[in-house]
C-alpha positions in Angstrom: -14.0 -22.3 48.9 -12.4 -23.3 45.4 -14.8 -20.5 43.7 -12.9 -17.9 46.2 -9.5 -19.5 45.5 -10.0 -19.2 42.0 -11.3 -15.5 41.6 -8.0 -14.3 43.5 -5.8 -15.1 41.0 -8.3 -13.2 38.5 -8.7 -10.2 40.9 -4.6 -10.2 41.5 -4.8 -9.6 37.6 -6.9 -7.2 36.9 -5.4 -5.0 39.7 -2.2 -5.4 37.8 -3.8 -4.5 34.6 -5.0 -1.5 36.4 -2.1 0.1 38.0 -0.1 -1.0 34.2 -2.9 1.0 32.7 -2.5 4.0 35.5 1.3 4.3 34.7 1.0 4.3 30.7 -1.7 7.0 31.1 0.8 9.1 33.7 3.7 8.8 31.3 1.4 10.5 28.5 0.4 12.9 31.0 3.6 13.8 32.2 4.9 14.2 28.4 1.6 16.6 27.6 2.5 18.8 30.5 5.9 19.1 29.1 5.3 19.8 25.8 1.9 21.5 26.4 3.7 25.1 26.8 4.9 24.4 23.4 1.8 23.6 21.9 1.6 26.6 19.0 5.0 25.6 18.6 3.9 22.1 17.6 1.4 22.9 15.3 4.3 25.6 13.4 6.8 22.8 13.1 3.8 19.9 11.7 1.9 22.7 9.9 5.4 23.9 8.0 5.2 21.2 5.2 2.2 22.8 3.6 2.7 26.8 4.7 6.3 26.5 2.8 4.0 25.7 -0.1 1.2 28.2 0.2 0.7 30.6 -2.7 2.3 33.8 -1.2 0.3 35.8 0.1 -1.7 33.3 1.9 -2.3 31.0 5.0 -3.7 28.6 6.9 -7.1 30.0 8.8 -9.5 29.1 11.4 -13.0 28.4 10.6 -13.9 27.8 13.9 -14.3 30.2 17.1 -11.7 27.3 19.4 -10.1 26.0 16.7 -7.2 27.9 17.8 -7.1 27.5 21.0 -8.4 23.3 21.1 -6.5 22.3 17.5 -3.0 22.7 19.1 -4.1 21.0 22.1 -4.8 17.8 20.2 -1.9 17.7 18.5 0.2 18.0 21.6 -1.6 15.0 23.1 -1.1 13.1 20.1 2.3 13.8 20.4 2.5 13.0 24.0 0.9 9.6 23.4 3.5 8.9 20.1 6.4 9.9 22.4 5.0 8.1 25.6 4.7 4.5 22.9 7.9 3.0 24.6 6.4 3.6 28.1 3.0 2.2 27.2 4.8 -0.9 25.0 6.7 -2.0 28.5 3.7 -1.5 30.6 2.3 -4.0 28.4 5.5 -6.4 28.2 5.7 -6.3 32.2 2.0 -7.0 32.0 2.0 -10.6 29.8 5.7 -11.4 30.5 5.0 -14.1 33.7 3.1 -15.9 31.3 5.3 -16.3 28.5 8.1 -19.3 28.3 11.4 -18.6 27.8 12.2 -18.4 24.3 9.0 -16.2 24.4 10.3 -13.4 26.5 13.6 -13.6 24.1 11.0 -13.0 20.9 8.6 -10.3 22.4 11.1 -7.7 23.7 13.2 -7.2 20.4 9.9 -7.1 18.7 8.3 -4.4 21.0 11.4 -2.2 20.9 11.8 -2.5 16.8 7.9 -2.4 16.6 8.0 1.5 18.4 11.2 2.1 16.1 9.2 1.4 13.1 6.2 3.0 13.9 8.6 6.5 14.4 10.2 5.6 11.3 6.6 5.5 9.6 5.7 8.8 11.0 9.4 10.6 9.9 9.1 9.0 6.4 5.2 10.3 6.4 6.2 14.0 7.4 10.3 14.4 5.5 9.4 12.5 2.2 5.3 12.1 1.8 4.1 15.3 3.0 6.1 18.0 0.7 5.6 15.9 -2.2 1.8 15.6 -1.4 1.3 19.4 -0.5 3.8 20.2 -3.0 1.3 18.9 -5.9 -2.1 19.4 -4.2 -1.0 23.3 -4.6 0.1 23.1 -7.7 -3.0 21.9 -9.7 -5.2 24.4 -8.0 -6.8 26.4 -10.3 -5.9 30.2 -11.0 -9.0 31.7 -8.9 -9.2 29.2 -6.2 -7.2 30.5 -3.4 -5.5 27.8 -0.5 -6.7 28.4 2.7 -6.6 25.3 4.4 -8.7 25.1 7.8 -6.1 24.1 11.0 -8.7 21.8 12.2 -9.0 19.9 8.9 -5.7 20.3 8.1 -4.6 18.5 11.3 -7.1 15.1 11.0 -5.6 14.7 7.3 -2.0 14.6 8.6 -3.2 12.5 11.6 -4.6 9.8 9.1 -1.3 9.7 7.0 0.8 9.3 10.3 -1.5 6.5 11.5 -1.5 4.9 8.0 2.4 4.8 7.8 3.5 4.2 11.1 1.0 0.8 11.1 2.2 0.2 7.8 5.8 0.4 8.9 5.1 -2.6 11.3 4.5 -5.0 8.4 8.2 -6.9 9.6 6.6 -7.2 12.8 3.7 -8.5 11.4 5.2 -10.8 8.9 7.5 -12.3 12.2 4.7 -12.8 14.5 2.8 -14.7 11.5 5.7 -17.3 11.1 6.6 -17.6 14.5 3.3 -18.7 15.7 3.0 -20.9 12.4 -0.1 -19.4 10.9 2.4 -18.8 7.5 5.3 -20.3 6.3 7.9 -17.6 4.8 8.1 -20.2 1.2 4.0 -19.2 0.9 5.2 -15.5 1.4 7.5 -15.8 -1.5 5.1 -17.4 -3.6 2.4 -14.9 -2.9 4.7 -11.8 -3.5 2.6 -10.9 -6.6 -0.6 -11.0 -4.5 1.0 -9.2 -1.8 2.1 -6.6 -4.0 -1.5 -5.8 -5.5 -2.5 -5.7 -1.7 -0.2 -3.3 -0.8 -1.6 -1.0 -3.8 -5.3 -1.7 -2.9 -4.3 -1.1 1.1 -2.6 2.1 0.4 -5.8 3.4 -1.8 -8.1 3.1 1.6 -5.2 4.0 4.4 -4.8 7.3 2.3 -6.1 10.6 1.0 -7.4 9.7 -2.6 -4.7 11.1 -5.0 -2.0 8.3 -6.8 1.0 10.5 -5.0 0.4 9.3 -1.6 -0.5 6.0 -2.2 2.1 4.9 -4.0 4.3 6.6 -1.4 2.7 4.2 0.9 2.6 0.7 -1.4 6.2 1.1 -2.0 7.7 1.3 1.5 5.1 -1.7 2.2 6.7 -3.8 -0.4 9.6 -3.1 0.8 8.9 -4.1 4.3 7.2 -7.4 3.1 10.6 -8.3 1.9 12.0 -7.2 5.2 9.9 -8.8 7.4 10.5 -11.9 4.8 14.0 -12.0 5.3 14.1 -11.7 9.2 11.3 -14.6 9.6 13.7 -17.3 9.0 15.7 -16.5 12.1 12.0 -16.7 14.6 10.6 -20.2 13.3 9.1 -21.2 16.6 11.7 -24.1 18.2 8.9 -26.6 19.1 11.6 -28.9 20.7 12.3 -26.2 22.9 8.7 -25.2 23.6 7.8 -28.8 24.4 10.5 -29.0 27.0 8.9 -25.7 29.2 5.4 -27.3 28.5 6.9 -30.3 30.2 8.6 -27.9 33.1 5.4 -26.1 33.8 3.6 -29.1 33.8 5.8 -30.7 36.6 5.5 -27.5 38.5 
């Protein structure tokens, strides 16, 4: 009998989990089927940073038979998923938020709402300030008799990368608060380790990007910067263990 009153709870959960799950993947699909009209569109506006810095004369080509027709389609449902991130990060909150104690529902929300602003603030910085400067020197060193015509395919996972690279690396505050809050650093270490933490940032951005010095430095930088961020705001969510002890002691009793 306790083996059946124990699995409930479990099943209860996963069916929750479920339906959470159902609703983040409907919010994506309902932003794909609005934007999917649109999808050329798309791929002009993303593509524009390196066509506005194509030899004239030349342009971006298809070396596949779909390419055309399947590359845009990606895109838009890459799109969909980066625009549906709010939808899917409250899914998620609704899902764990009956378990959390009080001062951990007042900690979670900020950080899921400035987690998807940072992760859009990433992918803006990646596309306005890293991409022209990036595309803007890749077709400038090319040599005389090697003509630019950039696949849409290939052209697409490379900017897919960068947007990945700098919207995670944009959540470094998040990180940084999440780490002190739960006590697994202390923000003094931090400061002491900024010089090691400033080589990682280098070494990170040499893996999270293309191999040329342009766009990883693009990347350290902001990272540093973001360290000292996250540093600053992490002495405002030290976790109050007087606080958390008295809900231990509440659910306990209940």
């Amino acid at each position: 009998m306790s083996t059946v009153e124990d699995t409930q709870p479990l099943i209860s959960h996963l069916v929750e989990l479920r339906d959470r799950l159902l609703r983040a993947l409907l919010a994506v699909l309902v932003v794909f089927l609005g934007l999917v009209y649109f999808a050329n569109d798309i791929y002009t506006f993303v593509s524009a940073p390196l066509v506005d810095r194509l030899p004239e004369g030349t342009s971006m080509i298809a070396t596949d038979v779909a390419s055309p027709f399947f590359t845009p389609i990606k895109l838009t449902l890459v799109v969909s998923v980066f625009i549906a991130v709010p939808m899917i990060l409250y899914q998620i909150w609704a899902f764990v938020a009956p378990g959390l104690y009080k001062h951990e529902k007042r900690l979670v929300m900020p950080l899921l709402a400035s987690s998807s602003l940072l992760f859009y603030c990433g992918v803006a910085f990646a596309y306005f300030v890293v991409f022209p400067l990036v595309f803007g020197f890749f077709t400038s060193i090319a040599p005389i008799d090697v003509e630019i015509a950039t696949d849409i395919a290939s052209y697409l996972d490379f900017i897919l990368a960068l947007f990945m690279a700098f919207g995670i690396a944009f959540e470094i505050p998040v990180a940084i608060i999440l780490l002190v809050w739960t006590g697994a650093v202390d923000p003094d270490d931090l400061r002491q380790k900024r010089p090691y933490i400033i080589v990682a940032a280098f070494v990170v951005g040499m893996f999270l990007t293309p191999p040329d010095i342009i766009s990883q430095t693009l990347l350290a930088i902001p990272m540093c910067l973001l360290f000292e961020v996250g540093l600053f705001f992490s002495r405002f969510y030290k976790r109050p263990d007087e606080e958390s002890r008295d809900e231990n002691e509440e659910h306990s009793q209940g």
